[in-house]
C-alpha positions as CSV (number, residue, x, y, z in Angstrom):
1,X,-0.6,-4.6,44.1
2,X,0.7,-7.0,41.3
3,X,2.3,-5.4,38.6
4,X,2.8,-6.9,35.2
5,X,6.7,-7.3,33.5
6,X,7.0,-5.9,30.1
7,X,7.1,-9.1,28.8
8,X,3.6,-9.7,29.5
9,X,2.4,-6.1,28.8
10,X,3.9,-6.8,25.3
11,X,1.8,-10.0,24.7
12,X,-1.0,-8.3,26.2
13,X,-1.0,-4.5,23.9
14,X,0.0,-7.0,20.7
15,X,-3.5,-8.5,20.5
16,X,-4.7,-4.7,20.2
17,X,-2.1,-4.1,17.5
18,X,-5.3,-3.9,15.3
19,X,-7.1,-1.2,17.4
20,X,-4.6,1.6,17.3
21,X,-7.3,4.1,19.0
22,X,-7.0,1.8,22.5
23,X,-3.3,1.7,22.1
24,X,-3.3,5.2,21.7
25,X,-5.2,5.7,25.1
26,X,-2.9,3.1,26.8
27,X,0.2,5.4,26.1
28,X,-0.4,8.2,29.0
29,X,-0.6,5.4,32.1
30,X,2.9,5.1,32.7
31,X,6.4,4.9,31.5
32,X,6.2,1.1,31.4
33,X,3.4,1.4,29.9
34,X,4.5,3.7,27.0
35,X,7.3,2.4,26.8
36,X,5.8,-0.7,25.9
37,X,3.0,0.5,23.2
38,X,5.6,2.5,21.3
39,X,7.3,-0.3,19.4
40,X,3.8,-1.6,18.6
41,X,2.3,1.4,17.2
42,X,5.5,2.3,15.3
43,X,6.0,-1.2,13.4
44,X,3.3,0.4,10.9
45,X,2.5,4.1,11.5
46,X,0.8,4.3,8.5
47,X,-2.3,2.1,9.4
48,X,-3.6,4.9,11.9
49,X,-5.8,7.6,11.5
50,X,-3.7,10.9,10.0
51,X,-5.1,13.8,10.8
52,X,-3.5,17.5,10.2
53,X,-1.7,17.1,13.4
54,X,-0.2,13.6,13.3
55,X,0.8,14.8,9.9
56,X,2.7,17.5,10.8
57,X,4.1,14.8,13.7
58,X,5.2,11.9,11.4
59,X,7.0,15.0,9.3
60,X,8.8,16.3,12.0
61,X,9.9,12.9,13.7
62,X,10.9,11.5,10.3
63,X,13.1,14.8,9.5
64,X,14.7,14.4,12.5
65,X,16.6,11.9,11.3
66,X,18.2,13.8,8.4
67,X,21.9,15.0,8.5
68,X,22.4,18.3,9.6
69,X,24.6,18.1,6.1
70,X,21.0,17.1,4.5
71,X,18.9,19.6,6.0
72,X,21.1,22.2,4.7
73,X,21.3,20.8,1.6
74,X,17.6,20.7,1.8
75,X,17.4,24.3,3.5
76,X,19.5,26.0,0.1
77,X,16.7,24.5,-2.2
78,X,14.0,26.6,-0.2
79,X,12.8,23.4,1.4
80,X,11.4,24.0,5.2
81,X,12.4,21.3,7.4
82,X,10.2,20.7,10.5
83,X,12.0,20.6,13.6
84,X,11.2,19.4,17.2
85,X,11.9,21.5,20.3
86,X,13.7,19.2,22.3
87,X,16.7,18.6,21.6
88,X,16.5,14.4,21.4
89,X,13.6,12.5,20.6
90,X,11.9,10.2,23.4
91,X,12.6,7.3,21.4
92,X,14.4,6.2,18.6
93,X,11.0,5.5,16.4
94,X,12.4,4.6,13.1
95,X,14.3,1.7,14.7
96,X,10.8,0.2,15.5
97,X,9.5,0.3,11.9
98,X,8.9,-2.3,9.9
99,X,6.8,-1.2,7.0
100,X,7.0,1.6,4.2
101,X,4.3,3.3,2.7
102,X,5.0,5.1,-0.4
103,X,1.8,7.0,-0.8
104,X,1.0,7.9,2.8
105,X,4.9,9.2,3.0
106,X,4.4,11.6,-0.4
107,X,0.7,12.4,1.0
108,X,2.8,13.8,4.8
109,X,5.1,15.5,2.2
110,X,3.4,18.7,0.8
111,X,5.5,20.9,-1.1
112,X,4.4,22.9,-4.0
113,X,7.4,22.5,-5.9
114,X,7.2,19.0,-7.6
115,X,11.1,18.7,-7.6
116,X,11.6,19.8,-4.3
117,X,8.7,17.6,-3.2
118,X,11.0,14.3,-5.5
119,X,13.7,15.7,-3.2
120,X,12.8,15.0,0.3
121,X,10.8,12.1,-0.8
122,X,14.5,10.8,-2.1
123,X,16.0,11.6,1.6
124,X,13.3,10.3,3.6
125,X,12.8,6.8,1.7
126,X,16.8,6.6,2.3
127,X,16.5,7.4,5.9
128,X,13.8,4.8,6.0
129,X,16.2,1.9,4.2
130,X,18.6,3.1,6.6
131,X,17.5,2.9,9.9
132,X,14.2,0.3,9.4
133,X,16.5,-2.9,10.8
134,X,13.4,-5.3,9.0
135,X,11.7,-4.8,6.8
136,X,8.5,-6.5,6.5
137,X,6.0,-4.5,4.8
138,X,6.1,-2.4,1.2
139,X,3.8,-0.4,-0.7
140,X,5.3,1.2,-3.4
141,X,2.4,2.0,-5.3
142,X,3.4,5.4,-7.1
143,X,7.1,5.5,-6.3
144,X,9.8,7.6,-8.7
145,X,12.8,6.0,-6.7
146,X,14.9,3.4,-7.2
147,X,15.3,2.7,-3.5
148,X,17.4,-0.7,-4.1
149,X,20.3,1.4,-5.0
150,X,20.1,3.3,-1.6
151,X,23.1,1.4,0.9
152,X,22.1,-1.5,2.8
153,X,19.3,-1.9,0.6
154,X,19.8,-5.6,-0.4
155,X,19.6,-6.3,3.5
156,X,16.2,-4.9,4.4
157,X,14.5,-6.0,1.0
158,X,15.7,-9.3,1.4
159,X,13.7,-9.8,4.9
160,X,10.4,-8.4,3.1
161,X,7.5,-10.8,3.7
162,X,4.5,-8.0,2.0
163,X,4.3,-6.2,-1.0
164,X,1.8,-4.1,-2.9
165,X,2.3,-2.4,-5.9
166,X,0.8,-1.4,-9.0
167,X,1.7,-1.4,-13.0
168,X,2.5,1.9,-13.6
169,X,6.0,2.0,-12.5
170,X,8.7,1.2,-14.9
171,X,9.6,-2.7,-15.7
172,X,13.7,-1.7,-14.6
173,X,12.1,-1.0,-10.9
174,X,11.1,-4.9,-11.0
175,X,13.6,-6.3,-11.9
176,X,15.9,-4.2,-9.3
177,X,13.6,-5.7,-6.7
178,X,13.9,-9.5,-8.3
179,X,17.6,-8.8,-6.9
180,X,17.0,-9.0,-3.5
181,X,13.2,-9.9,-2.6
182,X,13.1,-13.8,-3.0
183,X,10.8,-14.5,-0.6
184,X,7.7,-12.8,-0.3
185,X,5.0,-14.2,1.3
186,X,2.1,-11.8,0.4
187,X,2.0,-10.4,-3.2
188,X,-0.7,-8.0,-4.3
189,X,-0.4,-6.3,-7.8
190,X,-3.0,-3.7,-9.1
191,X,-3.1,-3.5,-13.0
192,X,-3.5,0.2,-14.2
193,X,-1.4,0.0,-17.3
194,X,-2.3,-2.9,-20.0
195,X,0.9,-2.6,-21.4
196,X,3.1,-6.0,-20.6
197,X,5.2,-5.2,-17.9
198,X,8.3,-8.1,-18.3
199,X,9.8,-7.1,-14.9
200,X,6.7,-8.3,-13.2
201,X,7.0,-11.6,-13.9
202,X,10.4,-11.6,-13.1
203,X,9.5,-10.6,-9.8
204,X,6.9,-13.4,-9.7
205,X,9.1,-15.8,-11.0
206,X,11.9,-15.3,-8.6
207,X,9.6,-15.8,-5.3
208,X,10.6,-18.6,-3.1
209,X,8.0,-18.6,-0.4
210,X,4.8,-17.0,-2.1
211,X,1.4,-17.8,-0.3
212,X,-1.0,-15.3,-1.1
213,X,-1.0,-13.6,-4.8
214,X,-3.8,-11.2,-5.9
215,X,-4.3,-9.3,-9.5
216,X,-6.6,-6.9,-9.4
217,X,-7.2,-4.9,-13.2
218,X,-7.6,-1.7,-12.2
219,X,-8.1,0.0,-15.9
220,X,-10.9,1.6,-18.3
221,X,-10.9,-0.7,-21.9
């Protein structure tokens, strides 16, 4: 029987990249197979379906990758991490990613406590700047961290080709990102707060490589 090289496999799964729900049922053929799919499915996680389950999941694989120095940290502050009973994960998923979602993260992350909650929202965006290698995709619509202070972030804004975000976050957090993100290609803004927002338009003005540019006013006169 002719069997197809991962090469092809990989063209083939990428035009269902859209349609994570055959991906999905692709994963349990074979190794190859799985092998194959995972990479696709975790360049955006956040575009599939989240139930309770894959909830709990993306909490425990993203926790993972905490430092053991970290989840104690974490631990003392009455904080319960999620752990996973084998001892390695299957794959090193984080390394596949290529897009952050702010509010889908803070959504996986429920915690009572709204400055525990700020806590491991601080630890997992800086595990995300870490070991994302490109970053391509980033909504930050409702963030509370500066994450271009986090190391090595100047190297995976700089590659960042889509961002959404609204007008409610502070005009410093725009200008940080004018720093680094000269060339997005995809630029879509969501206007909740009438108030002139200066850092925005330095973001704006700064783009290199902008094709796409929406506005949408998002606010009760």
């Amino acid at each position: 029987m002719f069997k197809l090289n991962k090469d092809i496999l990989f063209l083939i799964f990428e035009e269902f990249q859209d349609d994570s729900k055959s991906l999905f049922s692709c994963l349990m053929v074979n190794k190859l197979w799985c092998e194959t799919i995972i990479p696709i499915l975790w360049r955006n996680p956040w575009c599939h379906k989240i139930n309770y389950n894959n909830k709990n999941y993306l909490l425990a694989i993203i926790s993972f990758y905490l430092s053991d120095d970290t989840k104690e940290f974490l631990i003392k502050k009455g904080i319960q991490i999620p752990t996973i009973s084998s001892q390695s994960l299957s794959f090193d998923y984080l390394s596949f990613c290529r897009s952050i979602n702010i509010d889908i993260i803070n959504n996986i992350i429920s915690i009572e406590s709204s400055y525990n909650q700020f806590l491991l929202q601080q630890e997992f965006y800086r595990i995300f700047i870490k070991k994302c290698p490109e970053l391509k995709y980033l909504d930050i619509k409702s963030i509370k961290h500066q994450i271009f202070y986090f190391p090595e972030a100047n190297i995976r804004l700089e590659s960042l080709c889509e961002l959404e975000c609204d007008t409610s976050i502070d005009s410093s957090y725009f200008y940080g990102l004018a720093r680094f993100c000269q060339y997005i290609q995809r630029l879509i803004i969501i206007n909740i707060d009438p108030k002139e927002n200066n850092g925005i338009s330095k973001l704006i003005e700064v783009q290199k490589n902008l094709k796409y540019f929406e506005w949408n006013d998002s606010f009760e006169d």
